[in-house]
N, C-alpha and C positions, 0 to 999 in steps of 0.2 A: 450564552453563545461564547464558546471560546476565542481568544484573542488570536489573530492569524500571525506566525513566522513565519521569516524567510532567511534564507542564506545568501551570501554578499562578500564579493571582496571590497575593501574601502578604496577608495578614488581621491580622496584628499580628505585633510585634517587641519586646512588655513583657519577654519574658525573656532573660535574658543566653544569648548563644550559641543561638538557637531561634529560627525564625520559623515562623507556623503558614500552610500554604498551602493556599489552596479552589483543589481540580480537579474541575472541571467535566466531565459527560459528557453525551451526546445520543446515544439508541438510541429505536426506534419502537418502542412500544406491541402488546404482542402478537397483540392483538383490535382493539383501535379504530384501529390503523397510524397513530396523530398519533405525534410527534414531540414527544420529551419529554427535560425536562433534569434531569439531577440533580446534586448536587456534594456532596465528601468533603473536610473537613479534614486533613492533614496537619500533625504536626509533625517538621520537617527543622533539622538539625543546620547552623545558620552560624557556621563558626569565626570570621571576622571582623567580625562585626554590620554587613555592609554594605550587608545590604537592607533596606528600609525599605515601608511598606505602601503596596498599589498598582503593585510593581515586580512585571513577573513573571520566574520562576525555572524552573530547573528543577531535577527531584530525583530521586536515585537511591536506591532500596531500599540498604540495610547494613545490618551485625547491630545488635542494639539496644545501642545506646549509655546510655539511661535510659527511663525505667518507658514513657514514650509515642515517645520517639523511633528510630523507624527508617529513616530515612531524612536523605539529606545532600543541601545546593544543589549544584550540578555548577557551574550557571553561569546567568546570569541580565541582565533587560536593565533599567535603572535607565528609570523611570517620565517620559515628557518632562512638565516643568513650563513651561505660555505666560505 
């Protein structure tokens, strides 16, 4: 069975090797058919602290590495600053 991704922008980068990422989702309302967002924190595994908040990433499910981390960044695009 293939590993599940997702997409995320990062939320914070306070702990060493871990950045926490909000994935966002949009599915319609079962009775009222609006159109509604929700979003989920993860925290994924950055072996090199190279994302910073605001950058989005992506991440792939892996066994649990510690108490909340199950998941790792695959790969990610660093945030343009003007």
């Amino acid at each position: 069975m293939p590993k599940r991704t997702l997409q995320g922008v990062v939320v914070s980068d306070k702990q060493a090797k871990t950045v926490v990422v909000r994935v966002d989702r949009r599915f319609t309302h079962p009775i009222y058919k609006k159109t509604i967002r929700r979003s989920k924190n993860y925290h994924a595994h950055d072996e090199n602290n190279e994302f910073k908040p605001g950058d989005t990433v992506w991440i792939e499910e892996s066994k649990p590495i510690s108490k909340l981390k199950r998941w790792t960044v695959i790969r990610g695009e660093q945030k343009k600053t003007a």
